[in-house]
N, C-alpha and C positions, 0 to 999 in steps of 0.2 A: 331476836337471838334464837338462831338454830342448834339442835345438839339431835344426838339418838341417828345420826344419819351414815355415819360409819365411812367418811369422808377420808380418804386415805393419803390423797395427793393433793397439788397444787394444778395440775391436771384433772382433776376429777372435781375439783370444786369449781374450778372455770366454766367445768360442763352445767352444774349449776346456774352461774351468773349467767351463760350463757339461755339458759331458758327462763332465767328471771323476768325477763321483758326490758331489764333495762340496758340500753344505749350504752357502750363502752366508751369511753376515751383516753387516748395517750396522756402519761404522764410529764408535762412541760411546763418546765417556768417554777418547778417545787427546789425547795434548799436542801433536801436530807438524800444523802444517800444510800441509793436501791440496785437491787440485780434484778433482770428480768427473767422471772422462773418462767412464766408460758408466755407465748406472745412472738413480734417482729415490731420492734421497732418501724414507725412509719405507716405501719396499717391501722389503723385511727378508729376501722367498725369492730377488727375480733378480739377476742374475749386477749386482757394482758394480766395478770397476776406478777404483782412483784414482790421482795422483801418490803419488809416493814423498814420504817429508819435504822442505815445498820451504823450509827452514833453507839462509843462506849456503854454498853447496858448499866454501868453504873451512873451513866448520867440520865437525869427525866428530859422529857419530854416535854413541853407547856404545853398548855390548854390551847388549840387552834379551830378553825376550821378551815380546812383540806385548801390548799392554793389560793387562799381568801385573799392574797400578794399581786394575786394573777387577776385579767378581768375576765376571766372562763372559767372559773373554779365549778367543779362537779356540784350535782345533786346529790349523790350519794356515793359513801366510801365504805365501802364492805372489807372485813377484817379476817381472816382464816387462823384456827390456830394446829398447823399440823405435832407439834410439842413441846410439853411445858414441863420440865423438871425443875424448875427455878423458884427460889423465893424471892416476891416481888413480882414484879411485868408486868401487872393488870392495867389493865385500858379504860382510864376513868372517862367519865360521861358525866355532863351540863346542858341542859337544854338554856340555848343563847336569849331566849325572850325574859328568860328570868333573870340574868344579865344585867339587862338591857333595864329591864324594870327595877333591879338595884338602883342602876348609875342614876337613872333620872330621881327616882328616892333620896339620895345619899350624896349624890352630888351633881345636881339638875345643870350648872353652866356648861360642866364639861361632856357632859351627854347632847347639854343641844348647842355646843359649838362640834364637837366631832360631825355631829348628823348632818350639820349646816355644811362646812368645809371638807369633810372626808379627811382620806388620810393616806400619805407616801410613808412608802417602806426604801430605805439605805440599805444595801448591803453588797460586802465587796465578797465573790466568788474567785475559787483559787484555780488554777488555771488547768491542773488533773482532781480527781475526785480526792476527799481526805476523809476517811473512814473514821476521825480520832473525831471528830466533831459532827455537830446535831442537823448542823449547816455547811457541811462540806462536802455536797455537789459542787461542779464544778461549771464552769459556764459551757464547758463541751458540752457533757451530758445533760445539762439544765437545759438546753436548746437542740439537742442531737444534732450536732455540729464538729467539724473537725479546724475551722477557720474563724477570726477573727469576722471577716467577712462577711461570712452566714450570719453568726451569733446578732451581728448586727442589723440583717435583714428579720429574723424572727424575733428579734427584741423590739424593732421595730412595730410589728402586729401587734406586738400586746403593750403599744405606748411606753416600752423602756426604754430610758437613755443608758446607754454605756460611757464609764468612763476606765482605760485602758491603763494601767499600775505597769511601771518598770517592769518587775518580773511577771511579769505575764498574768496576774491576777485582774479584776474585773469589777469596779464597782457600778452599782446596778442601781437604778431609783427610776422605781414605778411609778407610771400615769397617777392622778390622783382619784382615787379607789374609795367606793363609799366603803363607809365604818357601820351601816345601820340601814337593812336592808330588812324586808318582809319574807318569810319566810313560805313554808311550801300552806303551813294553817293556817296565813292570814295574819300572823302575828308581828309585832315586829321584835327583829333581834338584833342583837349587838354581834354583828357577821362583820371575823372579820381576822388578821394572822396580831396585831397588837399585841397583846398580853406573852405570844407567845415571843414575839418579837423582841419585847423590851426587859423580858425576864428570859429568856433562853439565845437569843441569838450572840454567844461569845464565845470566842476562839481567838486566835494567834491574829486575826484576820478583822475582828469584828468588837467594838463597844456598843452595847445592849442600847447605851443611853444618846446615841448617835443613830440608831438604826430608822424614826420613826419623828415626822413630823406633819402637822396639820396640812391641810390642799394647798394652803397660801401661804407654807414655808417658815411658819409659824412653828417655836418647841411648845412640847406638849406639857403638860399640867402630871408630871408623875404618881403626885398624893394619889388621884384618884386608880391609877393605874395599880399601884401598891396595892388599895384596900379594895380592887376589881377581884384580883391574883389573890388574895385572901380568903374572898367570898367563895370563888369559886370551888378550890380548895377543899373548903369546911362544907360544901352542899355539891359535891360530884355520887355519882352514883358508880360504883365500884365491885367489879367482881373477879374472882379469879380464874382465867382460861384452865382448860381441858383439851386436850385432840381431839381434833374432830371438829368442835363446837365453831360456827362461825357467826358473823353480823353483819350486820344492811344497815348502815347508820342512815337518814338524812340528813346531808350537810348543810342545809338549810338551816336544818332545826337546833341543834346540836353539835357543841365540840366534843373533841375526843382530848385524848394525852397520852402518855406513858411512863409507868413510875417505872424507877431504877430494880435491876435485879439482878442474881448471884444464882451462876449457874446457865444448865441448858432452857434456852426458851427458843421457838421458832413460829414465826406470824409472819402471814402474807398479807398484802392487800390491794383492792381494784377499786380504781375509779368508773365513776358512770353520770351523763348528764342524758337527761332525756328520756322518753320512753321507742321500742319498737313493739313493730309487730311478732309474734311469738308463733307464727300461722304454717310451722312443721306439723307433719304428722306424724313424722319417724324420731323419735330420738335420739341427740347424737352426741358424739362424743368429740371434746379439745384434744388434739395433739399439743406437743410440747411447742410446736410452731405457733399455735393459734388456729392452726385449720381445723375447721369439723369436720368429723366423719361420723356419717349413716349407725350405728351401732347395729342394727341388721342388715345380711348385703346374701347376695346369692352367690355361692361359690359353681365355680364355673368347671370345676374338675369333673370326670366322666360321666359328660352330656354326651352325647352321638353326636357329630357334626353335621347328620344329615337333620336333625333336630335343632341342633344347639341356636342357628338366628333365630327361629321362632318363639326357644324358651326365652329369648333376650327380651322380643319386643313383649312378649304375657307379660313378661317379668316386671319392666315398665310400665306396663298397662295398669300391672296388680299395684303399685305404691315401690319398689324397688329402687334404688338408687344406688345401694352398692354393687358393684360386683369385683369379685375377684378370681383376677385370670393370673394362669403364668403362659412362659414358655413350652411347660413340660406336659401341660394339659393335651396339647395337638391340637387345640380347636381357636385359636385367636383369628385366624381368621374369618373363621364362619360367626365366632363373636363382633368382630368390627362389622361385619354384612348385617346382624342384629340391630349392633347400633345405628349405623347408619341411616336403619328403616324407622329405628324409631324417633330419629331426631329429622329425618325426612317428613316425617308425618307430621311433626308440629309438637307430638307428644311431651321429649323434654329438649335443652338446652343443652350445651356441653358444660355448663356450669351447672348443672342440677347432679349432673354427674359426680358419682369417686369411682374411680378405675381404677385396678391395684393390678400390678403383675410382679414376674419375680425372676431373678437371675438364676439362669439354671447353672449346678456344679461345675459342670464346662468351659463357664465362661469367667472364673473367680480373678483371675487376671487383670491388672488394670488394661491392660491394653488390648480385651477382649468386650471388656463391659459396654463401652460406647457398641461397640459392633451389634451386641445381645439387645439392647435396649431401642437402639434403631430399628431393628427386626421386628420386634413385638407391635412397637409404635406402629410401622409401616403394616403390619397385620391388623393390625385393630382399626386403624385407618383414623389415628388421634395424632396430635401434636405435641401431645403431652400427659404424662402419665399422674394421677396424684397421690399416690404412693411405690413407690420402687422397691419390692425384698429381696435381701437375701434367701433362695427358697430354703437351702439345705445349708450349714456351715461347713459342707463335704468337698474339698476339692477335687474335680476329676481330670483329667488327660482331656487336651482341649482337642473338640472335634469342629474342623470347619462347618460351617453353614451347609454348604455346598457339598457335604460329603452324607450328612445326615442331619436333619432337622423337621421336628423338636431330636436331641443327642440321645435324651434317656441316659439309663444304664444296664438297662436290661439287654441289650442289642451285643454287647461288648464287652466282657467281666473285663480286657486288658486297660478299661480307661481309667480303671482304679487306679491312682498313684502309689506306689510303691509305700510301703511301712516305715515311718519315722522321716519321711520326707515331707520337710515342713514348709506350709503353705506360703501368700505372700506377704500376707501379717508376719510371719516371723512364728508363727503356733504349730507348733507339731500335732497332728494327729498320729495315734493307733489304732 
């Protein structure tokens, strides 16, 4: 458990996980529904932060661990809490070995038939996401899918059968999934979505006591289930979130939950399996996309141009990766001539690269911006730029390419637009 770090976004925690070491991975195959605050669906390595389960805050949350439904469930599921005015919401905590070393204590047949057979998870998915429930994802989003079709090709991968409801709903029944798995210390635990399953999965759509049967199609032994969901209960470890403060669970080790609350609360969280290498030297910063960027970059504004390639390739030489050019600088030229040299040499890649340029006044138009943005590109000698700004929010009198370029505004006071004549947003300036 992290705190003291003054962690302000969902964005800026990602920059975090992202130098964690650990491995990201897309969220698939989970019942609760989430919004994607940082990230792009489909890109599977950068950093994704989402909402927590947005199920009724007055309803809990069971004891689970993280996609234990699925046969790729994460190593680790890191928690953020950007804020907490609520009474309630804590995020209780059981380390799964002691579980495990109940059931077999307390009721040893159904500890070593679960272990022996595993265990299938039921559950029918409703055909759009349903925010009133703990389990209403929907199989679109369960699968990031927009067809029946798909659904059934990536249900496929993870050994799901589907079976297809009149109204467009989805019942779903998992491969048979061990229930008691060794954890990251060598231990063994009781890993696994059960308890959560047979005490939380109910809705319009779902019977808790339907949802969960043995490998070999066998109903399961409740008693023991009951006095599992007791124990666990009465020995969680429990604390109440702050801003700011975040957590690194491992899912191996350890379920999580969430008690019921009243009022403002907001948590984000990120799955992770695996470890990478961590082998930057620049530290860098999550966009809302998921891209990184360089957090130090060399600005490119009044170099000399009979200078400006050389300071490009130093710049590369020295550890450099950002840089940021516009239009209005005059020099992308003799900056593409830099680059060029230095990715001629072997030095970097276009992907080690961030190149930033920016729209100049002139060109605020839609139907100037493609024009603006080709130009730069075509100077720089890139196919692709990995940030685009707006430089100024100033509209001016559009000046051809061809007439003056880079436009400025110093050449012309008439390119001013007139007073109260409002841009193509619809925003007046004065």
């Amino acid at each position: 458990m992290f705190s003291g770090f003054e962690i302000k976004t969902g964005n800026e925690w990602a920059s975090v996980l992202y130098k964690s070491g650990i491995k990201q991975m897309e969220y698939v195959g989970g019942a609760a529904v989430r919004n994607l605050i940082v990230g792009t669906e489909g890109r599977m390595n950068d950093p994704q932060v989402l909402t927590t389960n947005e199920s009724p805050p007055s309803e809990p949350i069971p004891f689970h661990h993280e996609l234990a439904q699925t046969p790729n469930p994460p190593d680790h599921i890191s928690f953020y809490c950007l804020c907490n005015d609520a009474e309630g919401g804590s995020t209780p905590l059981i380390r799964s070995d002691m579980v495990y070393n109940y059931l077999v204590e307390k009721h040893p047949e159904f500890a070593a038939k679960v272990e022996e057979l595993g265990v299938k998870y039921i559950k029918v998915a409703p055909e759009e996401d349903d925010p009133t429930s703990a389990l209403g994802r929907s199989w679109k989003s369960m699968y990031h899918v927009k067809t029946k079709e798909r659904a059934e090709e990536e249900a496929k991968k993870q050994g799901t059968s589907l079976e297809w409801l009149p109204n467009g709903d989805c019942r779903t029944v998992s491969q048979t999934l061990p229930a008691v798995r060794v954890s990251s210390n060598g231990a063994k635990t009781f890993f696994n979505q059960m308890i959560a399953a047979y005490t939380g999965w109910i809705d319009s759509r779902n019977d808790p006591k339907k949802t969960l049967r043995f490998g070999d199609d066998s109903e399961m032994d409740t008693a023991a289930l009951d006095a599992c969901a007791i124990y666990m209960k009465e020995n969680a470890c429990c604390y109440r979130w702050t801003p700011g403060k975040f957590v690194i669970v491992d899912n191996t080790v350890a379920y999580h939950s969430r008690q019921p609350f009243a009022g403002r609360r907001k948590c984000f969280a990120s799955i992770g399996k695996g470890t990478k290498p961590v082998a930057d030297t620049t530290t860098h910063l999550v966009l809302h996309s998921g891209d990184k960027m360089p957090s130090v970059g060399l600005g490119l504004w009044k170099i000399p141009k009979e200078v400006c390639a050389d300071s490009f390739v130093n710049a590369v030489e020295a550890g450099y990766r950002l840089f940021d050019s516009a239009a209005d600088y005059g020099n992308e030229q003799q900056t593409g001539e830099g680059l060029k040299r230095a990715m001629d040499a072997g030095t970097v890649k276009r992907d080690d690269l961030f190149v930033v340029s920016k729209l100049w006044n002139t060109f605020h138009r839609p139907e100037h911006v493609k024009m603006a943005v080709k130009k730069s590109l075509a100077d720089l000698g890139l196919d692709y730029l990995d940030l685009y700004l707006i430089h100024f929010p100033i509209p001016l009198k559009f000046v051809p390419i061809e007439t003056r370029y880079p436009p400025e505004w110093i050449h012309d006071p008439s390119a001013a637009l007139p007073r109260m004549e409002p841009d193509v947003t619809g925003v007046t300036y004065q």
